[in-house]
Backbone and ligand atoms as CSV (ligand in chain L), in Angstrom:
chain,resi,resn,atom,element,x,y,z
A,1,UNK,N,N,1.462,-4.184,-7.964
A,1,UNK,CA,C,1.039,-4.079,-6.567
A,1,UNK,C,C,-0.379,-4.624,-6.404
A,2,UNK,N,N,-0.774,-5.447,-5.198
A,2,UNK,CA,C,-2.192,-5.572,-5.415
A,2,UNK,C,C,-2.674,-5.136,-3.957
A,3,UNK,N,N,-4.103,-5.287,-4.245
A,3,UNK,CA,C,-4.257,-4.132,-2.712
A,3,UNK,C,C,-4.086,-4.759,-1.608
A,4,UNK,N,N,-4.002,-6.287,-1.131
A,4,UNK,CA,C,-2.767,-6.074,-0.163
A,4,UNK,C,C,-1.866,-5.594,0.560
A,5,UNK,N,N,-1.284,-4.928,-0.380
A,5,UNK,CA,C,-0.043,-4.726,-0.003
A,5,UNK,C,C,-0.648,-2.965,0.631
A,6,UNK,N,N,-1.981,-2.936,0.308
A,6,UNK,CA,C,-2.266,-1.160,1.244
A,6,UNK,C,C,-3.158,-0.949,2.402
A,7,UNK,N,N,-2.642,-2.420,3.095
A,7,UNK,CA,C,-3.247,-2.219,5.079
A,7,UNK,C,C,-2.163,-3.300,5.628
A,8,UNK,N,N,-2.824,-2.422,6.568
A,8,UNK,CA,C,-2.017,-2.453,7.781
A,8,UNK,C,C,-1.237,-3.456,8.060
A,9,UNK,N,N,-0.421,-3.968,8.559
A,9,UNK,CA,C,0.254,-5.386,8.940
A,9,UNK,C,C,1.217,-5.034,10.027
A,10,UNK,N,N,0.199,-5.088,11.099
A,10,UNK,CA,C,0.669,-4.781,12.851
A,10,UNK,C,C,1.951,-5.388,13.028
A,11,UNK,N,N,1.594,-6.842,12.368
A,11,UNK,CA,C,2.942,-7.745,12.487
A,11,UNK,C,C,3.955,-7.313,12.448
A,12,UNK,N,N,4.274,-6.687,11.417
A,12,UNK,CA,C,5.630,-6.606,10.418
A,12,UNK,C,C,5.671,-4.629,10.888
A,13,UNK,N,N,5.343,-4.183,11.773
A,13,UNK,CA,C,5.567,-2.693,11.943
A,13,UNK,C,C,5.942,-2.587,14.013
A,14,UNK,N,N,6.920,-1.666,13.585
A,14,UNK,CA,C,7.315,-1.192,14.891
A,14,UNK,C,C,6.430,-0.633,16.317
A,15,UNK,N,N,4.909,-0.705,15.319
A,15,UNK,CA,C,4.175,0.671,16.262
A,15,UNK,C,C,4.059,1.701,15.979
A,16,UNK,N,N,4.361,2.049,14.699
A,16,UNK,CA,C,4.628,3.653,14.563
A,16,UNK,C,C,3.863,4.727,14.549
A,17,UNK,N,N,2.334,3.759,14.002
A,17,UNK,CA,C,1.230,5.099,14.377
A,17,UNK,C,C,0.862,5.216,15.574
A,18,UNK,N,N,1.718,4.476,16.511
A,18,UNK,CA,C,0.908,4.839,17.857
A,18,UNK,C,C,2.240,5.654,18.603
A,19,UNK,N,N,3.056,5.492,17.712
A,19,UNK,CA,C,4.104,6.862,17.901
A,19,UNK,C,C,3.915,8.273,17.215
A,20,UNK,N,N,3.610,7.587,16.525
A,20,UNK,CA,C,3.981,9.040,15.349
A,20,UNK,C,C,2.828,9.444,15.111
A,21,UNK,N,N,1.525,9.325,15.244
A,21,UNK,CA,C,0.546,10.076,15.314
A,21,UNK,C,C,-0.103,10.821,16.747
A,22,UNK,N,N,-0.821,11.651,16.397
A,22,UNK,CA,C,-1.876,12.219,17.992
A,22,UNK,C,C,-3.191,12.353,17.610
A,23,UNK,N,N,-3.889,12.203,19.115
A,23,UNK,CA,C,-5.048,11.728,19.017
A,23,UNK,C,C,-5.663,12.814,20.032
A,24,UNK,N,N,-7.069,13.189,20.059
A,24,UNK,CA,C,-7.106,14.473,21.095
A,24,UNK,C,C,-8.893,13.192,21.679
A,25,UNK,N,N,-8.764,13.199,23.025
A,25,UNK,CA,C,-9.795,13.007,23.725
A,25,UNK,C,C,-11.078,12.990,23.324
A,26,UNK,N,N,-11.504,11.572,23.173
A,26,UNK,CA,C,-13.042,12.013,22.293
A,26,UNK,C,C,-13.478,10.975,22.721
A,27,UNK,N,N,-14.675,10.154,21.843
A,27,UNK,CA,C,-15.690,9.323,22.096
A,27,UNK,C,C,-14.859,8.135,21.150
A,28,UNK,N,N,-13.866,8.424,20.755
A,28,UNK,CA,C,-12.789,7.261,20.095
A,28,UNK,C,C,-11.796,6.963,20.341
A,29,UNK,N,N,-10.965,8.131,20.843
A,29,UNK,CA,C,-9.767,8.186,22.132
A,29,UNK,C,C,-9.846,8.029,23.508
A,30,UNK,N,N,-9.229,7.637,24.187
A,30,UNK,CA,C,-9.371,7.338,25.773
A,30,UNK,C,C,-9.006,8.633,26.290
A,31,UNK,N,N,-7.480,9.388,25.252
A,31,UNK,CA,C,-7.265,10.361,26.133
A,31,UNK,C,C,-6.042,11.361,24.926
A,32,UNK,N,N,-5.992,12.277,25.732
A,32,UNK,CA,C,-4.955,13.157,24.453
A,32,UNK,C,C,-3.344,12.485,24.301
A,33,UNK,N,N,-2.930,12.470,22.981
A,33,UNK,CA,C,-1.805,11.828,22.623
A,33,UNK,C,C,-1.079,13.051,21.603
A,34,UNK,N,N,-0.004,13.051,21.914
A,34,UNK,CA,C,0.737,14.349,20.804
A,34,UNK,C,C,1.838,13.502,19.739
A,35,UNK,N,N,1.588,14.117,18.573
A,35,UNK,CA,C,2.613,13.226,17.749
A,35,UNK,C,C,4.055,13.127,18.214
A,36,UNK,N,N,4.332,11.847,18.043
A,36,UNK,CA,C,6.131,11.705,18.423
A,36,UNK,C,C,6.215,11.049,20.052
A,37,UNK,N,N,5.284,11.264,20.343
A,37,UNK,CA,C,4.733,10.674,22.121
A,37,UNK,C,C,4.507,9.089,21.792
A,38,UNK,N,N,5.220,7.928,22.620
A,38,UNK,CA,C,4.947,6.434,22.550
A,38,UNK,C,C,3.760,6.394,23.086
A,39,UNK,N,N,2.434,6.237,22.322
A,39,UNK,CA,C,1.306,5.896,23.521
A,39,UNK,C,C,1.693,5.137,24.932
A,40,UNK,N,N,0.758,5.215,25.947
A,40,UNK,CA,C,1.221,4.775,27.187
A,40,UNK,C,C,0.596,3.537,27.018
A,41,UNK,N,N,-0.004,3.164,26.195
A,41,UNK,CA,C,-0.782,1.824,26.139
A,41,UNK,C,C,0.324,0.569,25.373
A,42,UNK,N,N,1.122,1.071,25.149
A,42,UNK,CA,C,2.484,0.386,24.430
A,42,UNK,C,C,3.187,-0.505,25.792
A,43,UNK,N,N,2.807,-1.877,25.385
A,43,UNK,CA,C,3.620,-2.607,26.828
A,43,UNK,C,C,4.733,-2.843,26.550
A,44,UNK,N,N,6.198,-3.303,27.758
A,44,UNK,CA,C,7.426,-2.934,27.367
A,44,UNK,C,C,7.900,-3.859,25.989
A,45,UNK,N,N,7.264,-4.792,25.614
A,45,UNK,CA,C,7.499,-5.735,24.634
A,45,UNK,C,C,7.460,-4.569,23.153
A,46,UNK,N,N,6.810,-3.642,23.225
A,46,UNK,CA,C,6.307,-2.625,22.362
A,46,UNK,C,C,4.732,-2.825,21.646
A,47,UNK,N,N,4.026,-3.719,22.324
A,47,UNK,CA,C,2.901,-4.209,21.743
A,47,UNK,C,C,1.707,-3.488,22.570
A,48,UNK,N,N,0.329,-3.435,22.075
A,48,UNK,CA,C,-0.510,-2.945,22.472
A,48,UNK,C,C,-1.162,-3.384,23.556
A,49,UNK,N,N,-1.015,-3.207,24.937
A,49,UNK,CA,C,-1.660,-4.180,25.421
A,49,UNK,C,C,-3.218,-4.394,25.762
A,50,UNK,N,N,-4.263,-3.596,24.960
A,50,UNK,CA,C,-5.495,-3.585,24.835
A,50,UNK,C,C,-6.061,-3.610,23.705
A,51,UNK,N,N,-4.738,-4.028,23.338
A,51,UNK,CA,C,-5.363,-4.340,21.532
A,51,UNK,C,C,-6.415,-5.156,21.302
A,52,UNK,N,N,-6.822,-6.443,22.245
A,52,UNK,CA,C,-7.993,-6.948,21.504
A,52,UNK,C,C,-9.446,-6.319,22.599
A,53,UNK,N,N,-9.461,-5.107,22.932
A,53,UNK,CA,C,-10.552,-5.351,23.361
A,53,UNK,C,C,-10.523,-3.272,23.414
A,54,UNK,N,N,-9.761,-2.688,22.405
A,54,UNK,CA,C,-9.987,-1.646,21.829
A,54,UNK,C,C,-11.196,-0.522,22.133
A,55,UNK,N,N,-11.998,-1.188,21.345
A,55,UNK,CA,C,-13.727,-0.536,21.563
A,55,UNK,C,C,-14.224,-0.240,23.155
A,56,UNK,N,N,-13.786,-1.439,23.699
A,56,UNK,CA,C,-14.305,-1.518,25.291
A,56,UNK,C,C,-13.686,-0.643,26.113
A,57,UNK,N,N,-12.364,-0.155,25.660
A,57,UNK,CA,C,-11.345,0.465,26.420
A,57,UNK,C,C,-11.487,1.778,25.894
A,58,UNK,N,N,-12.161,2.264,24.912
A,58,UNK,CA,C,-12.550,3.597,24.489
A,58,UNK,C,C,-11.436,3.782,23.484
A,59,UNK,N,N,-10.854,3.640,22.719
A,59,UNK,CA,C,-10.014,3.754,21.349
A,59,UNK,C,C,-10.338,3.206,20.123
A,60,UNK,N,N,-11.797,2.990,19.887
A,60,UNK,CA,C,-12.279,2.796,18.431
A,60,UNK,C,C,-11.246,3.408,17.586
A,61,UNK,N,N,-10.934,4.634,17.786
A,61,UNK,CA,C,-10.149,5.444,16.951
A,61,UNK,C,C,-8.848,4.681,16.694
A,62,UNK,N,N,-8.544,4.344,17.171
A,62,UNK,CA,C,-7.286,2.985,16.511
A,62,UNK,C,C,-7.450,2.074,15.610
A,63,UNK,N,N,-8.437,1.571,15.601
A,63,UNK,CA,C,-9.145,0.018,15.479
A,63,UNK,C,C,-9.647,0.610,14.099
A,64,UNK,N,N,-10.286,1.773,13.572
A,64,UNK,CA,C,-10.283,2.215,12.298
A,64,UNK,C,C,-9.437,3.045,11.786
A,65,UNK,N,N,-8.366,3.096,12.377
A,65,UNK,CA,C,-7.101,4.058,11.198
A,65,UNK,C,C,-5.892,2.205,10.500
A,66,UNK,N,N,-5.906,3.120,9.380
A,66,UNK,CA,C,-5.336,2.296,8.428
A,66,UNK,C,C,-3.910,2.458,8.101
A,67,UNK,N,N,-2.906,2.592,7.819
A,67,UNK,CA,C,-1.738,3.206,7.696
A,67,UNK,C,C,-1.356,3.192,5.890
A,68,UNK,N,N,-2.455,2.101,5.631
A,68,UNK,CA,C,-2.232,1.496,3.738
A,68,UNK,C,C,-0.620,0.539,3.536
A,69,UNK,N,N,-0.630,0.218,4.662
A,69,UNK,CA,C,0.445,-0.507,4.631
A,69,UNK,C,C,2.195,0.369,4.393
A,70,UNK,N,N,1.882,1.609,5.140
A,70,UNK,CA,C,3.241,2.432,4.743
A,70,UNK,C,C,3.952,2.343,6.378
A,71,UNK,N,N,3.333,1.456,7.577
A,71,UNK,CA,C,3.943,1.053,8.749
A,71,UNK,C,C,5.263,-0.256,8.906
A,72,UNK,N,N,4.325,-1.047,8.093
A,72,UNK,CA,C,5.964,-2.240,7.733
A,72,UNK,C,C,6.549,-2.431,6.539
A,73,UNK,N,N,6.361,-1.765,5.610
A,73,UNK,CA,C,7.520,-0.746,4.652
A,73,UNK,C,C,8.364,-0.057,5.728
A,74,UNK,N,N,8.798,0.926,5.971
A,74,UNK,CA,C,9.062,1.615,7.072
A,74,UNK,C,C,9.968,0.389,7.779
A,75,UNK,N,N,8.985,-0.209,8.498
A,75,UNK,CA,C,10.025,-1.211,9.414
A,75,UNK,C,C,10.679,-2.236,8.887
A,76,UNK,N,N,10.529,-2.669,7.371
A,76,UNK,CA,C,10.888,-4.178,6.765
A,76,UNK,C,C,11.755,-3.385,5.995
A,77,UNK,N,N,11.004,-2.521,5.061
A,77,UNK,CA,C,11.933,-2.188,4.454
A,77,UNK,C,C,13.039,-1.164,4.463
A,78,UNK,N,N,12.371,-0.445,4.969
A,78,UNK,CA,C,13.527,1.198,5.345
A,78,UNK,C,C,14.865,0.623,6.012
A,79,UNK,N,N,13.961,0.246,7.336
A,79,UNK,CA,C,15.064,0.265,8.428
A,79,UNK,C,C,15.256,-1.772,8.846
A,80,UNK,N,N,14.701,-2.568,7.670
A,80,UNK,CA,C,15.623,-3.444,7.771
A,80,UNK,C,C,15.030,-4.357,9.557
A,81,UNK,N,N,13.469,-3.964,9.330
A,81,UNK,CA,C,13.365,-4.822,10.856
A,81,UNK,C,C,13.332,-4.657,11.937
A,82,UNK,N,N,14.322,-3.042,12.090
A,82,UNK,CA,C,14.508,-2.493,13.379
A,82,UNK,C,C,13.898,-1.872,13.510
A,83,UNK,N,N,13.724,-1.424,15.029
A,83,UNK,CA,C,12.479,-0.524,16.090
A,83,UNK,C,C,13.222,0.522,16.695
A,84,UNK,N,N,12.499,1.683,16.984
A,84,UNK,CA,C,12.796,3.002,17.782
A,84,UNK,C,C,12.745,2.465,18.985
A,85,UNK,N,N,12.020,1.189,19.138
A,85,UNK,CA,C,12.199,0.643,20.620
A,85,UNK,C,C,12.970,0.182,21.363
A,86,UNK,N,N,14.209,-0.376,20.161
A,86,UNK,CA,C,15.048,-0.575,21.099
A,86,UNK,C,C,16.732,-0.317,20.835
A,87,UNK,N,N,16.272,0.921,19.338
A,87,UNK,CA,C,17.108,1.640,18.858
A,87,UNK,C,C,16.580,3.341,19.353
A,88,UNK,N,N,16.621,3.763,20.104
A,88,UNK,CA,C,15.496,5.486,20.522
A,88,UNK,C,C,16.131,6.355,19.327
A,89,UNK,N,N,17.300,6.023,19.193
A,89,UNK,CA,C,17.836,7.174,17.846
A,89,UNK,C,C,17.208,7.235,16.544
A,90,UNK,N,N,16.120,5.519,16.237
A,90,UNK,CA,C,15.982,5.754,15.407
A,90,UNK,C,C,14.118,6.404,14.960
A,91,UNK,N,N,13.994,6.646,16.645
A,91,UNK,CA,C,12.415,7.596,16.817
A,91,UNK,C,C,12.032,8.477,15.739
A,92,UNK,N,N,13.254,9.805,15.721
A,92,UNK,CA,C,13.010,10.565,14.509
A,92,UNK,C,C,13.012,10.125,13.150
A,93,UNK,N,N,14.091,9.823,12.761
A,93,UNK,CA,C,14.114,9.144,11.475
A,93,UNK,C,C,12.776,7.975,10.888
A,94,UNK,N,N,12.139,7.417,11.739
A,94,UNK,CA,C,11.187,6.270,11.788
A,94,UNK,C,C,10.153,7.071,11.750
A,95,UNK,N,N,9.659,7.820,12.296
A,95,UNK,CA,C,8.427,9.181,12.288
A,95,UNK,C,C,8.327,9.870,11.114
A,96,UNK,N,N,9.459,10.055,10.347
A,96,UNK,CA,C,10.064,11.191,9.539
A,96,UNK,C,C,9.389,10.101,8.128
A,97,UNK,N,N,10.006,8.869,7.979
A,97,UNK,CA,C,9.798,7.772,6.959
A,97,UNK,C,C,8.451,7.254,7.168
A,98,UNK,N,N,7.751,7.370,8.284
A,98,UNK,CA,C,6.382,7.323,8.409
A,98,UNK,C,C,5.384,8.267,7.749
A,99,UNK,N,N,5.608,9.059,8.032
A,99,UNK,CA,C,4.834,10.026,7.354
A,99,UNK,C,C,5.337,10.070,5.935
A,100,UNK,N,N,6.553,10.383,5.164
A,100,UNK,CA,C,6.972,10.146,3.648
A,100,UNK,C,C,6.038,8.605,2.902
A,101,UNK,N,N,6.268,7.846,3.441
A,101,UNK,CA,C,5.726,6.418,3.067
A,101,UNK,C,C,4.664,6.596,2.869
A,102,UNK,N,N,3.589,7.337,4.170
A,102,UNK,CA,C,2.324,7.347,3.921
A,102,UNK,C,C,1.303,7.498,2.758
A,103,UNK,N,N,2.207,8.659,2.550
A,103,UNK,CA,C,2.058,9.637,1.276
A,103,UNK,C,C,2.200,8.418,-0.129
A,104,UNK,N,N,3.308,8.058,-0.133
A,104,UNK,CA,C,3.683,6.867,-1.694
A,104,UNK,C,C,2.804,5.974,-1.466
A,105,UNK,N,N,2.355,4.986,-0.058
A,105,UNK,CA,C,1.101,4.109,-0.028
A,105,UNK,C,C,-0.297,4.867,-0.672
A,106,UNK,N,N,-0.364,6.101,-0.403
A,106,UNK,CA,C,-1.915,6.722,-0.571
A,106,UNK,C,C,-1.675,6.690,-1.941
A,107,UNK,N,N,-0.423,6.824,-2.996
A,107,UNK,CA,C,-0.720,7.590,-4.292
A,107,UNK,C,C,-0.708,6.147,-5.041
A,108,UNK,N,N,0.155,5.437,-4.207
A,108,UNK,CA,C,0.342,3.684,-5.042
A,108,UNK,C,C,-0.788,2.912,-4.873
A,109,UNK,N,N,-1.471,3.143,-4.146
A,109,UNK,CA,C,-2.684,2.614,-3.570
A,109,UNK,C,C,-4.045,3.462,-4.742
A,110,UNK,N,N,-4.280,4.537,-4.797
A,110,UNK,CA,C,-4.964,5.362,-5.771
A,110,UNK,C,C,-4.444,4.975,-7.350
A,111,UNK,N,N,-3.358,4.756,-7.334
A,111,UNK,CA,C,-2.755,4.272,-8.911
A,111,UNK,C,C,-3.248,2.894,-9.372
A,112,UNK,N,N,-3.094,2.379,-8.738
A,112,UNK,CA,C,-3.735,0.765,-8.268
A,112,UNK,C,C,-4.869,0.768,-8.910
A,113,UNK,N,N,-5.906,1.392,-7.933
A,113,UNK,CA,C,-7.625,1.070,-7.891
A,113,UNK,C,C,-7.607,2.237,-9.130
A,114,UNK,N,N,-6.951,2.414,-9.832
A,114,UNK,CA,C,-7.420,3.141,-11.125
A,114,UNK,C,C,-6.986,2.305,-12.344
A,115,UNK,N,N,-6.540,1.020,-12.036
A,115,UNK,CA,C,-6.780,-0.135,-12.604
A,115,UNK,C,C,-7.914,-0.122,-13.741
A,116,UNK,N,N,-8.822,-0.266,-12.724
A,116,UNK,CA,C,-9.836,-0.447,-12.736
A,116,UNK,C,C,-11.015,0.323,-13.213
A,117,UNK,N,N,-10.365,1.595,-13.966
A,117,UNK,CA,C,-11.076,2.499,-14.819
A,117,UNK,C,C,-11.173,1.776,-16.285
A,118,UNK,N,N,-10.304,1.021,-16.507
A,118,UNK,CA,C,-10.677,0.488,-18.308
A,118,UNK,C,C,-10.228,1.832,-18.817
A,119,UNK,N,N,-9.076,2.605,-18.563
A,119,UNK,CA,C,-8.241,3.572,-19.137
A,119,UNK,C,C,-7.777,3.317,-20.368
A,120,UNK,N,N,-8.664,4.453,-21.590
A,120,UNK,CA,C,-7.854,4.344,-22.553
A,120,UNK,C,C,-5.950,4.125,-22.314
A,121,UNK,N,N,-5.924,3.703,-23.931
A,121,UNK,CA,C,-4.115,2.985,-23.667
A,121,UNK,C,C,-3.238,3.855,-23.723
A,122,UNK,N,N,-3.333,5.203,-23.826
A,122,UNK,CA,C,-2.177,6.444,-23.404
A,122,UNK,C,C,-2.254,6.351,-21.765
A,123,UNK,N,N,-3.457,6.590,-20.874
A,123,UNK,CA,C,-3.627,6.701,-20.164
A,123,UNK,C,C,-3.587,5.661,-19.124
A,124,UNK,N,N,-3.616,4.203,-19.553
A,124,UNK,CA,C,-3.021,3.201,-18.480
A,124,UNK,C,C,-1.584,3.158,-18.773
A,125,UNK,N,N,-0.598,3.630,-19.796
A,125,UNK,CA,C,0.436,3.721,-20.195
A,125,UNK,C,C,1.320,4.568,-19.157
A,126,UNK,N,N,0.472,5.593,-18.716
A,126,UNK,CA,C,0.916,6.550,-17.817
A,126,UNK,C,C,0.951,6.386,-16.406
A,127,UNK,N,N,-0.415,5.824,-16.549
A,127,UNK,CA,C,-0.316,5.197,-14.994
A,127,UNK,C,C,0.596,4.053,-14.227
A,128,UNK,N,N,0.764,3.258,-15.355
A,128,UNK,CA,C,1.937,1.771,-15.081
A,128,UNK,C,C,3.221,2.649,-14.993
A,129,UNK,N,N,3.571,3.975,-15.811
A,129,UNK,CA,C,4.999,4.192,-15.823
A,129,UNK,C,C,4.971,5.119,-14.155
A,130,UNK,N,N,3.586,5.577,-13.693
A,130,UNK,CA,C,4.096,6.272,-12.317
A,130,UNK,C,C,3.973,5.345,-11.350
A,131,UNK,N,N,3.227,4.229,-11.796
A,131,UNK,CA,C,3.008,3.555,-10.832
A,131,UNK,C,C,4.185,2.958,-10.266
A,132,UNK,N,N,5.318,2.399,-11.062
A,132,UNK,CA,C,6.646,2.128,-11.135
A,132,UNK,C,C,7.815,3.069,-10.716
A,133,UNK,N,N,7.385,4.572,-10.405
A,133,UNK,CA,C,8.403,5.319,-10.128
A,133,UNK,C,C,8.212,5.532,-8.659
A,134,UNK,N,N,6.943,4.667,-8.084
A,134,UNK,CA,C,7.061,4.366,-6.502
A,134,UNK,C,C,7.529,3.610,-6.360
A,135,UNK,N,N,8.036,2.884,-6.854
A,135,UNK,CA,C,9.029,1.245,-6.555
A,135,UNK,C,C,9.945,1.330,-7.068
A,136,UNK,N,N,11.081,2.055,-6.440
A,136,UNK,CA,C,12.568,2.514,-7.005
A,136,UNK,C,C,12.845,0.952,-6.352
A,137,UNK,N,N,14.140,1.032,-7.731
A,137,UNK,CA,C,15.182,-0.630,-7.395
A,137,UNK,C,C,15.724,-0.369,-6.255
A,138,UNK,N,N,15.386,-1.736,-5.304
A,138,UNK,CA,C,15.791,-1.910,-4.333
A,138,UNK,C,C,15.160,-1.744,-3.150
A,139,UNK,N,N,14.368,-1.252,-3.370
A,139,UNK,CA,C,13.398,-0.880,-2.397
A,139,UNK,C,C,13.501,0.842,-1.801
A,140,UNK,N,N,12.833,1.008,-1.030
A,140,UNK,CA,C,12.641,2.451,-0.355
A,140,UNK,C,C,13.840,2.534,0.617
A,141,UNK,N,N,14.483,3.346,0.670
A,141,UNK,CA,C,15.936,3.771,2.018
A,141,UNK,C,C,15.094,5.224,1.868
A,142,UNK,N,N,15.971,5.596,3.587
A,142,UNK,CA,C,15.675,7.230,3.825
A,142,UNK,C,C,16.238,7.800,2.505
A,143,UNK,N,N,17.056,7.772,2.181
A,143,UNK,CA,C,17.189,8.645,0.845
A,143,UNK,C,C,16.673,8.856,-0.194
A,144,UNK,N,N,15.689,7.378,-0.426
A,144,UNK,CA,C,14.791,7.817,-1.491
A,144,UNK,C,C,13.700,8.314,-1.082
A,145,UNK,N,N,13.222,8.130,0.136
A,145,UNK,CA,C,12.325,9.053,0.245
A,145,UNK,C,C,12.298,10.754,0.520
A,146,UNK,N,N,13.294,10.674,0.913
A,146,UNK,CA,C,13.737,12.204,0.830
A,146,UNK,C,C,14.084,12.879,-0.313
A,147,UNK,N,N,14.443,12.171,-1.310
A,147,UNK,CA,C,14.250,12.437,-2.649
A,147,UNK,C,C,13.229,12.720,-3.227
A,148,UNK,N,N,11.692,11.725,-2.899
A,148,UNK,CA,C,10.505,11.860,-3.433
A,148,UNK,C,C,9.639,12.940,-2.643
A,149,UNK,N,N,9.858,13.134,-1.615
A,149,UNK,CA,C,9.817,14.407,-0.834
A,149,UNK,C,C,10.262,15.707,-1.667
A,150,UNK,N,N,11.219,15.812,-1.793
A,150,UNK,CA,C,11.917,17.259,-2.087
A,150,UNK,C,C,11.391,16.831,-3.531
A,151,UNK,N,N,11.033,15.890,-4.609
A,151,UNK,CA,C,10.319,16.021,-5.838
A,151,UNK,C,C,9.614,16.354,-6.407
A,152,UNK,N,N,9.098,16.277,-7.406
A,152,UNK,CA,C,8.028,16.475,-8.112
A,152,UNK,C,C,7.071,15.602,-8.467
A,153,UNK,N,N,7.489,14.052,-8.215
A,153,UNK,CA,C,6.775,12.797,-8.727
A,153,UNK,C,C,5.086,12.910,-7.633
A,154,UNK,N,N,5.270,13.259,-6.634
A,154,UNK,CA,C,3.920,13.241,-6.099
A,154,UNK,C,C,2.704,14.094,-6.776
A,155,UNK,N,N,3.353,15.459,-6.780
A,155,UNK,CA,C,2.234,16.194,-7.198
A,155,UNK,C,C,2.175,15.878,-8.601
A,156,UNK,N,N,2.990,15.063,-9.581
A,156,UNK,CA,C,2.857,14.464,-11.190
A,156,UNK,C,C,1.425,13.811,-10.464
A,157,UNK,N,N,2.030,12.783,-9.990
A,157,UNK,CA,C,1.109,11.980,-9.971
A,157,UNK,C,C,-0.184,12.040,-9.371
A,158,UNK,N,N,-0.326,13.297,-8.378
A,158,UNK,CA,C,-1.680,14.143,-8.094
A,158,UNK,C,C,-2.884,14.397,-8.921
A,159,UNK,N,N,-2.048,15.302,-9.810
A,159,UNK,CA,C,-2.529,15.984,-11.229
A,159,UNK,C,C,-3.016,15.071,-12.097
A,160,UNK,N,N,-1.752,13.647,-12.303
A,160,UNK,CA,C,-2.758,12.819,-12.880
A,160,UNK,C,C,-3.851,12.186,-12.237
A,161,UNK,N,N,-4.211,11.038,-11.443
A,161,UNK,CA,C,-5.123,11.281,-10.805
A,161,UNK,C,C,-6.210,11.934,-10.494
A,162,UNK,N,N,-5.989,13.263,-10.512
A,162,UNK,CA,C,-7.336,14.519,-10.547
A,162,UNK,C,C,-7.578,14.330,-12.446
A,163,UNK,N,N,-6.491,14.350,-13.328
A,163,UNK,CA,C,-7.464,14.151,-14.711
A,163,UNK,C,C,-8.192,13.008,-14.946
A,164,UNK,N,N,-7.950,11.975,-13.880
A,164,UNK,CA,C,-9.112,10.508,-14.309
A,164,UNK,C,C,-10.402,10.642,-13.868
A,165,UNK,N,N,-10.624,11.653,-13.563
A,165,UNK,CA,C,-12.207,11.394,-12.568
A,165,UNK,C,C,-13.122,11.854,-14.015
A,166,UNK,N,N,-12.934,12.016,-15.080
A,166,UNK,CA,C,-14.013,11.908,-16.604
A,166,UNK,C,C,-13.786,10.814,-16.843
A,167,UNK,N,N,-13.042,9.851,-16.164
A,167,UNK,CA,C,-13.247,8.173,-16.858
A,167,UNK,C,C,-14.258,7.784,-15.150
A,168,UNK,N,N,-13.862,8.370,-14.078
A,168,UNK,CA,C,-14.929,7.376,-13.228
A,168,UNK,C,C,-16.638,7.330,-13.492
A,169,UNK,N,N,-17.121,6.216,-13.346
A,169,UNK,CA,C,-18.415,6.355,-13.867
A,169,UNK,C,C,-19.547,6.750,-12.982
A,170,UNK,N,N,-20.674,7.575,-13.125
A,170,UNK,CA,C,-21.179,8.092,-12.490
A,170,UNK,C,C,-22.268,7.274,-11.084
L,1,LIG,S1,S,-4.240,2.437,22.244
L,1,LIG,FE1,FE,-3.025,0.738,21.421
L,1,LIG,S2,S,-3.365,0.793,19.182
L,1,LIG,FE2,FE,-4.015,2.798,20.012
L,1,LIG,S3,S,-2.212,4.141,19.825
L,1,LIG,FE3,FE,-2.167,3.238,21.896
L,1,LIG,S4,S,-0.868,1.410,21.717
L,1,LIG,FE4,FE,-1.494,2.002,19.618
């Protein structure tokens, strides 16, 4: 994986954090948003229509959330391309794989940049074999993530993670 592959790519995603997340009224939000709610700023095409001028319109808070690239996974790969936009049945399920994904981007993404510790060779040994048990053959379907959900591989790979911080350097 290289880090690429852990931001965002508006392109290749349905919209989903501007579905599937909420936002409460601030000096970064324009206004309160509840998770599972289509922002109202979503034009009927499903695109943002103040996307380039964000800051001016009071939603900084968009313009710095990242998703790590677990938004078009989700749409490329889960569901194959398709949108809650112009499938509505597939709102829940797309919310549901949004948030699961998130989670495997944050830990594949952390597995990654621990590359870059110069890990003794038990210990990059370990990391390449979890790093690989986020990239089941074939790619991600709802079922595997509901699998890695109801698992144990996250919090493995938590635990490891929390034992590398005596290799980060001070
Ligand atoms: S303001 Fe634009 S980028 Fe932010 S949640 Fe709404 S549609 Fe998405």
């Amino acid at each position: 994986m290289t880090q690429k592959m852990f931001h965002a790519d508006c392109q290749n995603c349905a919209a989903l954090c501007c579905l599937a997340l909420a936002f409460d009224k601030s000096e970064r939000f324009g206004f309160d948003k509840a998770a599972g709610v289509a922002c109202p700023n979503l034009d009927a095409a499903g695109l943002c229509r103040i996307h380039t001028d964000l800051d001016g319109a009071g939603f900084s808070g968009c313009r710095l959330y990242d998703c790590q690239g677990a938004g078009q996974r989700v749409t490329q790969e889960v569901f194959q391309g398709q949108s809650w936009q112009d499938r509505p049945e597939l709102m829940l399920p797309m919310i549901r794989a949004f948030a699961d994904m998130r989670r495997v981007q944050e830990l594949a993404c952390n597995l990654t940049t621990a590359k870059g510790l110069n890990l003794p060779p038990e210990h990059e040994a370990e990391r390449q074999r979890l790093l690989l048990l986020l990239e089941p053959a074939g790619g991600w379907t709802i079922k595997a993530l509901d699998s890695f959900v109801q698992g144990q591989i996250g919090a493995v790979i938590g635990r490891f993670l929390t034992s590398l911080r005596s290799f980060v350097p001070d």
